[in-house]
TORFIRO-881589 format. One record per residue: residue in three letters; x, y, z of N, C-alpha, C in turn. Coordinates in steps of 0.05 Angstrom, whole numbers, plus 5000, padded with zeros to 4 digits. Atoms other than C-alpha are relative to their C-alpha. Layout:
N
ALAXYZXYZXYZ ...
//
This chain:
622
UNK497850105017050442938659502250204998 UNK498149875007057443228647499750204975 UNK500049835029057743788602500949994979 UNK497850105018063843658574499549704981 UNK500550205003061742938567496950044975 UNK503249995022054743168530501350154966 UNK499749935017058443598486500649844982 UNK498950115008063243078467498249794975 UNK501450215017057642608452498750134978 UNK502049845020053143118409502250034972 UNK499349975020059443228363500649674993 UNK500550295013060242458359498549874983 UNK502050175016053442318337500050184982 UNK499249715014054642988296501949834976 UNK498050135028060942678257499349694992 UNK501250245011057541958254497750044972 UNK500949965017051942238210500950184983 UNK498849815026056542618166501649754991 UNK498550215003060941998159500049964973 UNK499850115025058941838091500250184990 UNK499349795014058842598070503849985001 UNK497249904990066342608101502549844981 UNK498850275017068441868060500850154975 UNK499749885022066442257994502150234998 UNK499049705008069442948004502949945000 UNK497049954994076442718033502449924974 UNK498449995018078942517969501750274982 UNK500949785013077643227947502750285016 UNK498949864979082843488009502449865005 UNK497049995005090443468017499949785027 UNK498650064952093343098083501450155002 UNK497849794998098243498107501949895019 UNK497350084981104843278136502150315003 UNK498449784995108443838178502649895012 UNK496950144978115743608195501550305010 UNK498649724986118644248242502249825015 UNK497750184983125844108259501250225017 UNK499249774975128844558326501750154994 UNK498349914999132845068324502450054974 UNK497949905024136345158254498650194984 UNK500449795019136645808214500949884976 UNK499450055030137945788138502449944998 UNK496350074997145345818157500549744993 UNK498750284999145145068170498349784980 UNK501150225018141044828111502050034968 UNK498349975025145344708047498950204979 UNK501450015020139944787996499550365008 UNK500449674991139445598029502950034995 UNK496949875001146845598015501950005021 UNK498350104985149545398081502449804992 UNK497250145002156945048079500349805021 UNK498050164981158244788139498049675008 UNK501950294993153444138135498049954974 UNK501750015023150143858081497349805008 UNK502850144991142043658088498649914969 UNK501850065024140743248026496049874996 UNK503150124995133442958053498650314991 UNK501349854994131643718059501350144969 UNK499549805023135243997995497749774977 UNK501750225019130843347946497950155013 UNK502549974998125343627983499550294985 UNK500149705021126044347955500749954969 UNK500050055038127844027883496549904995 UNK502850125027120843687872497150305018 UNK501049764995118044297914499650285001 UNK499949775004117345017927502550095033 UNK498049954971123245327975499650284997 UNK501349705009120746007998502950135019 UNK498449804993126846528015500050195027 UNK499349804975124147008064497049905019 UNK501850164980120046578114501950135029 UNK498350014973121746848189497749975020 UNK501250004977119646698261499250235007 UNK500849714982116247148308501150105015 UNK498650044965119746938372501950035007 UNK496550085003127146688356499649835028 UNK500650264981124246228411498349805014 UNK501850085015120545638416495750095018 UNK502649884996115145788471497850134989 UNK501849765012112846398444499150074979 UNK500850125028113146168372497549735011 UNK501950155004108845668389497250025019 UNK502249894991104346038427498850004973 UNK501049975021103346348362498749844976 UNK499850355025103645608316496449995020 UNK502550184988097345378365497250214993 UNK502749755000092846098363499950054979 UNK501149785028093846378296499950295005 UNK500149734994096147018333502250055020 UNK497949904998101847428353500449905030 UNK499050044977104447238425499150285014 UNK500249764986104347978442496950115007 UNK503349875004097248048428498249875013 UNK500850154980095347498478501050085023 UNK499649954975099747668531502349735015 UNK497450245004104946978521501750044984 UNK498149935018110347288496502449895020 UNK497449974990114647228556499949635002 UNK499450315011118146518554499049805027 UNK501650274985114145898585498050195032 UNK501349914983110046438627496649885012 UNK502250155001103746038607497050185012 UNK502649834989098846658617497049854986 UNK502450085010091946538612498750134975 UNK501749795017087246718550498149945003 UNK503450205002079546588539500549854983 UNK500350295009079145948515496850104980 UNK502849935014071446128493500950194977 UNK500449675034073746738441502349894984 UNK498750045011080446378422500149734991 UNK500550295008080245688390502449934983 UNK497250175017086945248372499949994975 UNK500950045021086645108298500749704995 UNK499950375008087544328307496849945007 UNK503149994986079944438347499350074966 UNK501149855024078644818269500449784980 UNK499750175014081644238238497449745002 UNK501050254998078143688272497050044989 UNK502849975005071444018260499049974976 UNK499850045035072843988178500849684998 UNK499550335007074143188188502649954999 UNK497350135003081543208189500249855026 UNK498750284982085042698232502550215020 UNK497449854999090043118269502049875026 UNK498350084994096642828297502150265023 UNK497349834976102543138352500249855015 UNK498650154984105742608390502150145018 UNK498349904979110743028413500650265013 UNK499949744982112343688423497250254997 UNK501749804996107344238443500850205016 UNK498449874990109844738497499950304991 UNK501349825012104745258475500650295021 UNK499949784981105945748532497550195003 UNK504049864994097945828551499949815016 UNK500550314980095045608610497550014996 UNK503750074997087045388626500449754978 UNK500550205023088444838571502449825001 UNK497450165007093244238566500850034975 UNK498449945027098044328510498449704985 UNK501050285015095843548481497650025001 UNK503150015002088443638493498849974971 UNK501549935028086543868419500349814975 UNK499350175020090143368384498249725001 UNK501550145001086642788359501949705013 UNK498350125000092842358366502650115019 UNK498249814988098342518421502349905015 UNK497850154999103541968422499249885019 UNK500550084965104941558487503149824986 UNK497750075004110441068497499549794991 UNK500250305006111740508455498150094967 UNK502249905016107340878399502250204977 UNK498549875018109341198332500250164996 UNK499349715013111641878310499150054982 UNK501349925017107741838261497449864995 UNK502350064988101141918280497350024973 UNK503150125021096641868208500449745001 UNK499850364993098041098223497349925014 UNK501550084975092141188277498050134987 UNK501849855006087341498241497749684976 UNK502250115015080641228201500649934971 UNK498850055032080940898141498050214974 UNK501249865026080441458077499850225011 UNK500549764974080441998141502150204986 UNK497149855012085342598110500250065033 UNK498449904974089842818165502550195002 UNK498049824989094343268193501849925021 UNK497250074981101143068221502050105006 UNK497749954996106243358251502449815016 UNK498950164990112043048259503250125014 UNK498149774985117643438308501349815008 UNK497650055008124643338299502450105025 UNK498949874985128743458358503149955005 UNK496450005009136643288335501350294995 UNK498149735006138343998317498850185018 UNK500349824987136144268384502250075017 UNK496949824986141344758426500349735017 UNK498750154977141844168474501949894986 UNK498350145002145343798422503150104996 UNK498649895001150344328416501750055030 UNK498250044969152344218498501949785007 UNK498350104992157343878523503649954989 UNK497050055003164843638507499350074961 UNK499549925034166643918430501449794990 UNK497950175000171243278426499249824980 UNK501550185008170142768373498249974983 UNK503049875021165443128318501749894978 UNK499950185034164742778250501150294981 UNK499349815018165043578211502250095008 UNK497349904996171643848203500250265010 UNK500249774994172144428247501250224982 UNK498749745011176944788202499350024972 UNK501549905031172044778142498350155019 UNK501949964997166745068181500650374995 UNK500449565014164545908159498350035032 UNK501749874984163546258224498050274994 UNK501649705003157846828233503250275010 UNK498549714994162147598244501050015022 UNK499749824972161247658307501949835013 UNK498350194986164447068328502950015001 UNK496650015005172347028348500549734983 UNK499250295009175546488312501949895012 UNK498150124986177646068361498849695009 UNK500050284999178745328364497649945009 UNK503050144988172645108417497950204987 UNK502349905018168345558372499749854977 UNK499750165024170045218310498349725016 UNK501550265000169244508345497050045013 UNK503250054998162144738371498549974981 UNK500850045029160744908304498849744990 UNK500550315008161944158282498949885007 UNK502750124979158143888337498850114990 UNK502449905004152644298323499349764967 UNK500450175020154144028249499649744999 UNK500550334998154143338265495750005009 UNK503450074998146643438293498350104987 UNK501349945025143643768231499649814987 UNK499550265012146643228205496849824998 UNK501750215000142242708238497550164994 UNK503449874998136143188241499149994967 UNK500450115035136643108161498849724993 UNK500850385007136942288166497250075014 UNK502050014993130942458210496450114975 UNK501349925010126942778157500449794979 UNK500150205018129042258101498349805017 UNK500350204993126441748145496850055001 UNK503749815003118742198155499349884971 UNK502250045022117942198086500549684980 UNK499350255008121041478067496649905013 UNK502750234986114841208120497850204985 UNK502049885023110141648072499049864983 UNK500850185031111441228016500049785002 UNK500850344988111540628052497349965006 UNK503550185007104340678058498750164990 UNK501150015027103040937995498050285003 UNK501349794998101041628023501050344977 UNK498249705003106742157987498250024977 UNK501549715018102142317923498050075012 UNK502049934981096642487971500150205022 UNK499649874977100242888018501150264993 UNK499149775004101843638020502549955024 UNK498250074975108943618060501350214995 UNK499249754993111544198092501949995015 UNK497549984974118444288132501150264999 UNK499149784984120744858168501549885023 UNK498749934979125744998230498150175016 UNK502149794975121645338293501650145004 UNK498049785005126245818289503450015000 UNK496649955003134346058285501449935021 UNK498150104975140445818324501949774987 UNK499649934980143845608355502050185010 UNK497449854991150645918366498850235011 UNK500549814977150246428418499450244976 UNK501749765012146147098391499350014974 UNK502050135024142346728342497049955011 UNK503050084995136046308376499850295028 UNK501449814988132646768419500150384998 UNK499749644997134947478391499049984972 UNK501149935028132047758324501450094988 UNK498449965028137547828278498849794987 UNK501350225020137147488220500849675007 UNK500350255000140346858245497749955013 UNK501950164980135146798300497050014997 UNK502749975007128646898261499349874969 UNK499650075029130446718188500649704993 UNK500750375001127545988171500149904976 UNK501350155031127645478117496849895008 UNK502450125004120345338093500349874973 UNK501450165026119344798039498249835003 UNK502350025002112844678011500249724973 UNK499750215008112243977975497149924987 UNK502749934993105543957942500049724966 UNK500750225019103243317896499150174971 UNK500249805018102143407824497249914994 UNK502449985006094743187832498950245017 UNK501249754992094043867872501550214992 UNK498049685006098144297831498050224995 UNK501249744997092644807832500350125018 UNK498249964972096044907902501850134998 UNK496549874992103045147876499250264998 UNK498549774994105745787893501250194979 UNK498449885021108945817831499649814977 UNK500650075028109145587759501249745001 UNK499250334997112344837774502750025024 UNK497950114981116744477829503050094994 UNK496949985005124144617845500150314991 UNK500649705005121945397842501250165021 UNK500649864975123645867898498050275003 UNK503149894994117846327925501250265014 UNK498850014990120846897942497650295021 UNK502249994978114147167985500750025021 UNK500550044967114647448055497649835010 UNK501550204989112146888102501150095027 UNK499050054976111846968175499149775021 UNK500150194988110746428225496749995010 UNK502750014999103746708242498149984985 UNK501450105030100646548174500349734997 UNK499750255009102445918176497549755013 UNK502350095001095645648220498350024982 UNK502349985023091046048172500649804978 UNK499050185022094445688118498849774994 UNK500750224998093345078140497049934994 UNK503550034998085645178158499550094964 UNK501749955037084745418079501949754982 UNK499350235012088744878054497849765004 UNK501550034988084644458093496850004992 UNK502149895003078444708075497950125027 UNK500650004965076544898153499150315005 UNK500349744993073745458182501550185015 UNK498649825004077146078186499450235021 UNK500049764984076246528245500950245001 UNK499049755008076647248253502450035015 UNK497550044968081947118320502950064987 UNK497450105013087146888265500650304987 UNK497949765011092347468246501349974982 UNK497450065012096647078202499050124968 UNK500049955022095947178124499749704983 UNK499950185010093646588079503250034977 UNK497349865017101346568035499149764970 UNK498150175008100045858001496749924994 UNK502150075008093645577955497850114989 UNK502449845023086745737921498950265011 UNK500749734984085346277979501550155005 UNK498349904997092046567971499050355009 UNK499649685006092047287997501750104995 UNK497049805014096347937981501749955015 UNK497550004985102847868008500750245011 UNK499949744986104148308066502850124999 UNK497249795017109448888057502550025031 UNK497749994980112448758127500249815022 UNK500350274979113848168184501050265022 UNK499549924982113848348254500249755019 UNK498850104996118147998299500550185029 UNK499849804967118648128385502449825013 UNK498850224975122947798445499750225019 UNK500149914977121647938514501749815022 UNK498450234986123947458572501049774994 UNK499850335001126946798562502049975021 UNK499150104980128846398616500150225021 UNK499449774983131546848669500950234997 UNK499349765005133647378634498150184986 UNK501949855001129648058618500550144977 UNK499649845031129348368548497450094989 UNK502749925007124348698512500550174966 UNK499049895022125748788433497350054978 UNK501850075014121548898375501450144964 UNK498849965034123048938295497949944975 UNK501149985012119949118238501349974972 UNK498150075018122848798171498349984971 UNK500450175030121448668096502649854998 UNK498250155014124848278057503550005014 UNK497449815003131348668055501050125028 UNK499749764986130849228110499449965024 UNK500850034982130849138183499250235022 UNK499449914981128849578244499849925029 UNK498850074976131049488313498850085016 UNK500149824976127949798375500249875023 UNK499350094977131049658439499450105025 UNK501549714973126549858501501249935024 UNK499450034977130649588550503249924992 UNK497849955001137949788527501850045012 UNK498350054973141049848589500149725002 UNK498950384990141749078592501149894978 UNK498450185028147148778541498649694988 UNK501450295008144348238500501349745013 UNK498250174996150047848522499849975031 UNK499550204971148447788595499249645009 UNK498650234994149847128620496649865011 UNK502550145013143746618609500949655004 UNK498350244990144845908643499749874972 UNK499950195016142345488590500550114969 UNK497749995026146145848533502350025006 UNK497850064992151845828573501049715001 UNK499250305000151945008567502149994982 UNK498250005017155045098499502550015011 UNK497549934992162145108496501050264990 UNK498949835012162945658450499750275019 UNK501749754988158446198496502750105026 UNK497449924981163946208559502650074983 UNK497250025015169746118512499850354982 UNK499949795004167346768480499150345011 UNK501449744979164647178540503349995016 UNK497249944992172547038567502150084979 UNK498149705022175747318502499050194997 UNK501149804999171947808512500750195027 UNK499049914972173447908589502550055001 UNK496950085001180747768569500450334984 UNK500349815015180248428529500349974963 UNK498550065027181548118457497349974978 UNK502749895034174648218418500450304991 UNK500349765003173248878381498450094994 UNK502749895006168049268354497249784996 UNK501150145015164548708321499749735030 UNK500850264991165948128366499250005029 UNK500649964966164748438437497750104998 UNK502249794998159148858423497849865012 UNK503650134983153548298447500550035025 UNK500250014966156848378517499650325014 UNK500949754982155949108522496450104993 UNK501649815006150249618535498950044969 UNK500049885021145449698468498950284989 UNK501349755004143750288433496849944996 UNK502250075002136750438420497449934978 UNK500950015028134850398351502649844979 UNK498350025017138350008305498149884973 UNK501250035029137549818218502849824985 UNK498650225021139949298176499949994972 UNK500050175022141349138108501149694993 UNK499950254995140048418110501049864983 UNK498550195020142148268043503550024999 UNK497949945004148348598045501849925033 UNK499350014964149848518124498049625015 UNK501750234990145847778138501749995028 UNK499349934968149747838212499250185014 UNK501049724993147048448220502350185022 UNK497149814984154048758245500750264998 UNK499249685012154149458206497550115003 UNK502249784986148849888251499650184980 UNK500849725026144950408189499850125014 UNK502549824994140650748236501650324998 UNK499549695009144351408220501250174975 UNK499450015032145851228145497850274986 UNK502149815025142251918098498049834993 UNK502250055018140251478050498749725003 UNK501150204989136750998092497650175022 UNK502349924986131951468130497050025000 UNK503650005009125851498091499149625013 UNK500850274995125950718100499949925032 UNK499949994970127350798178497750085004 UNK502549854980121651228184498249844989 UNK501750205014117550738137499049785023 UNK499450174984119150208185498750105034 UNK501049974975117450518252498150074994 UNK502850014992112050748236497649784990 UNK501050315008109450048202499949905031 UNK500150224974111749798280497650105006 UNK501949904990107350288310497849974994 UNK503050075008101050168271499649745007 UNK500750314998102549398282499349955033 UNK501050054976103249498357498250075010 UNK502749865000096249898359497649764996 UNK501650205006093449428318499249685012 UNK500050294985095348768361500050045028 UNK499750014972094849058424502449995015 UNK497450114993101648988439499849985040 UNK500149994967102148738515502150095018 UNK497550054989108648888524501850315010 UNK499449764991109049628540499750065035 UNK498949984982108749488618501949765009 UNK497950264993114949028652497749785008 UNK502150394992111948278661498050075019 UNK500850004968110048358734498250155001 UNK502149744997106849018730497549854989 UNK501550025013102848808671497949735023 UNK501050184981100648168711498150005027 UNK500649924980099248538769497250155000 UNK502249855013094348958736498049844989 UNK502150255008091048398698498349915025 UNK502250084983089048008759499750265024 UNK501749864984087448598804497550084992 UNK502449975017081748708749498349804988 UNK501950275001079447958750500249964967 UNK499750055011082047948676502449784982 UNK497050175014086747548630501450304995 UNK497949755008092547988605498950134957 UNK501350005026088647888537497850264994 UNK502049774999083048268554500650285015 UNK499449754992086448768596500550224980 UNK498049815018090249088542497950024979 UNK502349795017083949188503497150135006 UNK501249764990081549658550501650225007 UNK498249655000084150398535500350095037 UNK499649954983083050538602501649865030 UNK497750174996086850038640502849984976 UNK497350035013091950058584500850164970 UNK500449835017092450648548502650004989 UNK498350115018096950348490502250324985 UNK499049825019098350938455501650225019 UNK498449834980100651378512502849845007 UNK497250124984105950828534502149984979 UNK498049985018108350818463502150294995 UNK499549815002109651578461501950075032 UNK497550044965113051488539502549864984 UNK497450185001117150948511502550124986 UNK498049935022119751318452501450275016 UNK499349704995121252008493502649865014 UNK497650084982125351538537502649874989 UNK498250105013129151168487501150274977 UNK498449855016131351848459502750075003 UNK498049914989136352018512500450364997 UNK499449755009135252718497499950175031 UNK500749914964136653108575498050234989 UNK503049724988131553708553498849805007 UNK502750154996126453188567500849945029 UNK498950074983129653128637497650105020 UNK502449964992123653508668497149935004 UNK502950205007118353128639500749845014 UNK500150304998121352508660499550055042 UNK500249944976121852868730496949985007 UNK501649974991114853118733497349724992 UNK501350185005112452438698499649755024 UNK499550204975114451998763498250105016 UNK502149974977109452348803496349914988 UNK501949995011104352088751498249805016 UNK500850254984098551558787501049754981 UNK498850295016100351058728502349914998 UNK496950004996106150698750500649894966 UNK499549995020105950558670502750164989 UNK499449715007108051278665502350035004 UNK497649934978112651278720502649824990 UNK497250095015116450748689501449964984 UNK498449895018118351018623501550225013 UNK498749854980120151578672502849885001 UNK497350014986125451298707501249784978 UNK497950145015127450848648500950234980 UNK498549815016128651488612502350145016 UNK498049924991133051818672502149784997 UNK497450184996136951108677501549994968 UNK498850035023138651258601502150245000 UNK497949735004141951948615502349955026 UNK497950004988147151648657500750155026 UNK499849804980150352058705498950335000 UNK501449745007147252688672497249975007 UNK502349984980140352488713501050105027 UNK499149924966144352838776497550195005 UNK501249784991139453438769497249845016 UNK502650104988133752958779501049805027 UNK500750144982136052688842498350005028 UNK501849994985131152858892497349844988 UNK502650215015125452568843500949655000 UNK499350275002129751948847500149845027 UNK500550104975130251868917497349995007 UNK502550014994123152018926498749674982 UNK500350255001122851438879499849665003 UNK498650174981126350958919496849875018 UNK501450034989119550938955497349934985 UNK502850035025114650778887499549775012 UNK502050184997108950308901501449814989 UNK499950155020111749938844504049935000 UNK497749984989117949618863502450054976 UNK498349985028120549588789501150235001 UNK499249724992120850268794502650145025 UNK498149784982124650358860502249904983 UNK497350045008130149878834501150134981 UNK499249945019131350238777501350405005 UNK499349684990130850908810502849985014 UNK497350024982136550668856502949994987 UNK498550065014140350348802500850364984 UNK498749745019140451108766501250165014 UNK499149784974142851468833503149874993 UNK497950035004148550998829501650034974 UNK498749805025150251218756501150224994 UNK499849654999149951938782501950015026 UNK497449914978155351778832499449955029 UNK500349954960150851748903499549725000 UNK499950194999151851018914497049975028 UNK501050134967148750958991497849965006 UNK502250104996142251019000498549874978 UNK500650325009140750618938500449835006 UNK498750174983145250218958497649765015 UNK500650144984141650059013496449994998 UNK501850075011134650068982499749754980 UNK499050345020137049438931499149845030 UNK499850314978139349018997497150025014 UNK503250124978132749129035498049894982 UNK502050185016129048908973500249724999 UNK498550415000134048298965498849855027 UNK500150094970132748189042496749925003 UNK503649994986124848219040499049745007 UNK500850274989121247609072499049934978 UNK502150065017115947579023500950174971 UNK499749915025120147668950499249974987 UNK501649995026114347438913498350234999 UNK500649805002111148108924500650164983 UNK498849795025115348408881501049814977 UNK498050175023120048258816502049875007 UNK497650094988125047858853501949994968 UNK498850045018127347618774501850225000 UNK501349785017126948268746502950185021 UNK498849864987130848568814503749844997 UNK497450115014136747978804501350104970 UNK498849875026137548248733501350245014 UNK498549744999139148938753502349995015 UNK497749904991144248818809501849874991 UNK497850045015147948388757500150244977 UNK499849815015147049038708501250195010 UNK498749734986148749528762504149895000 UNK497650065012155149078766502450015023 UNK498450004967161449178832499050165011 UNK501849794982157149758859498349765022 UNK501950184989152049128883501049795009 UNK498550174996157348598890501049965039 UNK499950044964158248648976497749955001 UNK503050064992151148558978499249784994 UNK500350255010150947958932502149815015 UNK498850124992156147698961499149835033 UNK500850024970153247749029497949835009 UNK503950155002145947459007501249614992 UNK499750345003149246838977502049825017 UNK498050204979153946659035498149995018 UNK501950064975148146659085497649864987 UNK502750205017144146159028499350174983 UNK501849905018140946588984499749874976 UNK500650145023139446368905502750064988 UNK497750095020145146058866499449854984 UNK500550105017141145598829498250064987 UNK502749865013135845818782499049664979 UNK502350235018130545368735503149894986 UNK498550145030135645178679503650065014 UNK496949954997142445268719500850145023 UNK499149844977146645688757498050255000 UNK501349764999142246308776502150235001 UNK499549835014143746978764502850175027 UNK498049964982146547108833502849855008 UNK497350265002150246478833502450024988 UNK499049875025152846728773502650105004 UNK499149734987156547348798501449885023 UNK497650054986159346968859501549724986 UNK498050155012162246398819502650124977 UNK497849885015165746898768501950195021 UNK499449834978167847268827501849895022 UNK498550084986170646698868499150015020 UNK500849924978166446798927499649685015 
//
């Protein structure tokens, strides 16, 4: 007999003879309705104090509920957040951090918490979105309920009669798509709308704005209409109802970067007053003002719930009779999305942010097809080209530094850089070293580039899960102490970084050479270690080695180490991505070569758009 098929049946006849225990108890147990709507930060909810759109479905919901203040994402995007939403654990600490990479984990040691749900008798619902970024498992598998066509969005409809359940019901009007196309024609008045800092104020910014506002808009009617079909069948005093945004956005260097717009969520918590031993706080229409991060929010569920509670789960119960202490700091990453390569991580309370940027040679602002749809994103990468931004409103298109600090209350744009404020250091050093214990503690995967890491996993017949919690394959703590020597920029260390490239761990080697590519043309002394690099096993490494020669002035034989990579038969061998990033970083040094690759065919189109080379000869005219 099928295994799968025996299991299935054993918990069948399993939940059949509990049936009448399950009748009794579920009166005793919440339902839970989760409505997550795409892509809006606090910016665009009224009831948070936003202007430029008003969400009355979602502000009534925070009057008869609890509206908690400092709720943020992990991700700032949704993949990798919802890696986290499905496991009950950090992205980084699985090895799905980078966006829709879909690495594998064990399935046997990690268990969904809708699998945790169903096993406690709930009913559990997701018709629509999932987009967990794990592979070995279909994203819909776990759910009990998982839409189809012609079928309702709101999936406790399908469930047992007296069955409690778990619904989510995902909201996809206020996602970036609806912010693409023509600005023409928007219901909000562009010239009420309050831009963020950074932004120029200029006309097609404003009308993206409104557009954008017009689809908050509906994403509001969409949530009145969730909990209207609630009470249409006589479920809302029975139901715990929860709405959040999957994270910040959209306007360009919001969703996918970790300032405050692109991590900083509304959560309201909606909780009947036959379970007010549930609230948060002393009665409805309260705000909570409790750090919450996005990874607490499975556990939550499972102790709301009454469900069992694995050790796997990282998050923090924030909300009910199993409340724990409230943790003293959120941690918050981004690595890849889409085709472009980044690698951030931040350590925040409430108030206080820190920044560390391990791959600061690449401007946040490089050019990203599918945030380029918007209208506002070109319109302000050409006042910017035009020369007419300034400190403030150009800065996402250059080079970043490598540490930066916020005061979030006072700075919510996060535009006035602390990190070299006096009387802000004790709290800097508070802060890093809070990251550091967190990245220790979660394994962080993200101390070698994608590929490497990948490379290493399956040459060791592991997931990327289990790699990284073996010291010896991935000796965490050494890459942290590389990373930081390199992100100092300090040239005494110019030696080390020399005699570190000859190390066997191309780990080693490539804080190495990401520390010479930080000292600019002042890596001249190390150029013989650089050329010899040109020839690393690890191709990440040569490109980067090449890329620092031409910083130091000797264009040629990098040069011509780039094109024979670009040229190779077999570019899945290496980082092909990873190598397109850099010779749009390196910049007209690489431009005859690009030029040359995409008139004899090469890649101009990438997943989500124009690709990266495409890119470069369309601004170029080629």
């Amino acid at each position: 007999m099928n295994p799968t098929f025996t299991a299935r049946l054993c918990c069948f006849l399993l939940a059949a003879s509990l049936g009448l225990t399950s009748a009794v108890t579920a009166a005793d147990r919440p339902n839970i309705l989760w409505i997550v709507s795409e892509d809006n930060g606090i910016s665009w909810v009224s009831c948070y104090g936003g202007t430029n759109v008003q969400t009355p479905a979602i502000d009534q919901l925070a009057s008869e509920g609890f509206r908690y203040t400092h709720c943020f994402d992990n991700a700032a995007v949704c993949a990798p957040t919802r890696s986290c939403w499905i496991t009950g654990m950090y992205a980084i600490s699985n090895g799905t951090q980078p966006m829709r990479s879909r690495n594998l984990i064990p399935h046997d040691v990690i268990r969904y918490y809708p699998d945790l749900l169903n096993d406690a008798g709930y009913y559990t619902a997701n018709p629509s979105k999932t987009d967990y970024n794990i592979g070995g498992r279909e994203d819909k598998e776990p759910w009990d309920y998982k839409g189809g066509k012609k079928k309702s969005q709101y999936g406790w409809k399908y469930r047992a009669e007296g069955q409690p359940f778990f619904s989510i019901v995902n909201i996809g009007d206020s996602h970036e798509s609806r912010a693409h196309g023509s600005v023409d024609n928007v219901s909000h008045d562009p010239a009420q709308m309050t831009l963020f800092s950074y932004h120029p104020d200029l006309p097609v910014i404003r009308r993206n704005y409104a557009k954008y506002a017009d689809a908050v808009s509906r994403m509001d009617g969409k949530v009145a209409d969730a909990i209207a079909e609630l009470k249409k069948d006589g479920l809302y005093d029975d139901t715990v109802i929860i709405y959040n945004s999957d994270h910040g956005g959209v306007m360009a260097r919001s969703k996918r970067f970790l300032y405050s717009s692109g991590i900083h969520c509304p959560l309201i918590v909606r909780i009947p007053a036959k379970w007010s031993h549930l609230y948060p706080a002393d009665k409805p229409g309260t705000t909570v003002d409790r750090l919450v991060s996005f990874v607490d929010m499975p556990k939550t569920w499972l102790s709301l719930a009454g469900a069992d509670i694995p050790d796997t789960l990282q998050g923090t119960i924030f909300l009910g009779k199993d409340t724990e202490p409230e943790p003293k700091y959120h941690l918050s990453f981004r690595e890849r999305a889409d085709e472009r390569l980044d690698h951030v991580r931040v350590m925040r309370t409430a108030r206080y942010s820190y920044h560390k940027n391990y791959y600061p040679f690449a401007p946040a602002g490089h050019h990203l097809a599918y945030l380029w749809k918007a209208r506002l994103t070109p319109a302000w990468e050409q006042h910017h080209r035009e020369g007419k931004t300034d400190e403030v409103t150009g800065r996402f298109f250059r080079p970043r530094v490598s540490e930066e600090f916020y005061d979030n209350t006072a700075d919510f744009d996060n535009v006035n850089n602390l990190i070299a404020a006096p009387e802000h250091q004790a709290m800097i050093a508070e802060l890093k070293a809070a990251l550091r214990k967190k990245q220790l503690e979660l394994f962080d995967s993200g101390l070698l580039p994608e590929k490497m890491r990948e490379r290493r996993a399956a040459a060791n017949n592991l997931t990327i899960y289990e790699m990284v919690r073996d010291k010896k394959l991935y000796p965490l703590e050494t890459y942290l102490d590389a990373a930081d020597l390199a992100l100092e920029r300090d040239t005494a260390n110019l030696s080390h970084f020399v005699e570190q490239l000859n190390s066997d761990d191309p780990g080693l080697r490539w804080w190495a050479i990401v520390g010479l590519n930080l000292f600019e043309e002042q890596a001249k002394p190390a150029t013989a270690a650089l050329t010899a690099a040109m020839q690393d096993d690890a191709h990440e490494i040569r490109m980067m080695a090449a890329w620092t020669l031409i910083k130091t002035g000797q264009p040629d034989d990098a040069l011509a180490c780039l094109e024979e990579l670009l040229n190779l038969d077999q570019r899945d061998s290496m980082n092909e991505l990873m190598l397109h990033n850099v010779l749009d970083w390196i910049g007209e040094p690489a431009h005859p070569m690009i030029k040359k690759f995409v008139a004899k065919g090469g890649e101009r189109q990438g997943k989500y758009g124009i690709g990266i080379l495409g890119r470069i000869a369309e601004v170029n005219n080629w």
